[in-house]
C-alpha positions in Angstrom: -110.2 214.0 47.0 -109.5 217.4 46.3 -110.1 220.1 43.6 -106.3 220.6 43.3 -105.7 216.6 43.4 -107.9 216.1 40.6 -105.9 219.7 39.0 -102.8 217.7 38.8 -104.4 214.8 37.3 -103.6 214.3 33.4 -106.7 213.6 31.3 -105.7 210.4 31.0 -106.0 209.6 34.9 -109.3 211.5 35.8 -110.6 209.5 33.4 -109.1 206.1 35.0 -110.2 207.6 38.3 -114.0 208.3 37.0 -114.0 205.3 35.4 -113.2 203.7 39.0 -115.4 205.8 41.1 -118.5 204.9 39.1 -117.3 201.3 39.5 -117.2 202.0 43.8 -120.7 204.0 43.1 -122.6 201.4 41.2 -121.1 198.5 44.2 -122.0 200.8 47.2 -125.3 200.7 45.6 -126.0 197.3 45.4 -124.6 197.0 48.9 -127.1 199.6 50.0 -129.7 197.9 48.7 -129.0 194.8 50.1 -128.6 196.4 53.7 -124.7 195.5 54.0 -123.5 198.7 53.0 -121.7 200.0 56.7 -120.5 203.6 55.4 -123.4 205.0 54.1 -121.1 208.5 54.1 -118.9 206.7 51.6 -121.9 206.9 48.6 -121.8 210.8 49.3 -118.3 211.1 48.9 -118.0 208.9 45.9 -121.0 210.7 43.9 -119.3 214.6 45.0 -115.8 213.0 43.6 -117.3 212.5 40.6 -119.0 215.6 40.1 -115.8 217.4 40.8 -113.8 215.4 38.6 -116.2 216.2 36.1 -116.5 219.9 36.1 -112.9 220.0 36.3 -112.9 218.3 32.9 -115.6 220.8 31.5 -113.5 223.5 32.5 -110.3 222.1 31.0 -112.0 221.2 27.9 -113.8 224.8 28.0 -110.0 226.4 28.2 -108.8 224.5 25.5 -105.7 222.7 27.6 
């Protein structure tokens, strides 16, 4: 996912899409724990989406739109 994906995304769906990616994050976990996990990549991608998703919502809420 991309910055100017998650730009375009109303409030209402980058928190959906959060809410969803700490869902994936919390399973990956368990799957890496348990040794079926097969895309380890996938954890790294999941945690970066949700750090970008989140400092785009600081910065909206920072600018007041």
């Amino acid at each position: 996912m991309k910055a100017t994906d998650v730009r375009a995304m109303s409030a209402d769906q980058m928190g959906d899409e959060l809410l969803s990616l700490k869902k994936e994050l919390f399973n990956l976990r368990f799957q890496q724990a348990s040794g079926a996990n097969e895309n380890t990549a996938r954890m790294r991608q999941v945690r970066r989406d949700i750090a970008r998703i989140k400092t785009i919502q600081g910065q909206s809420a920072r600018s007041g739109s």
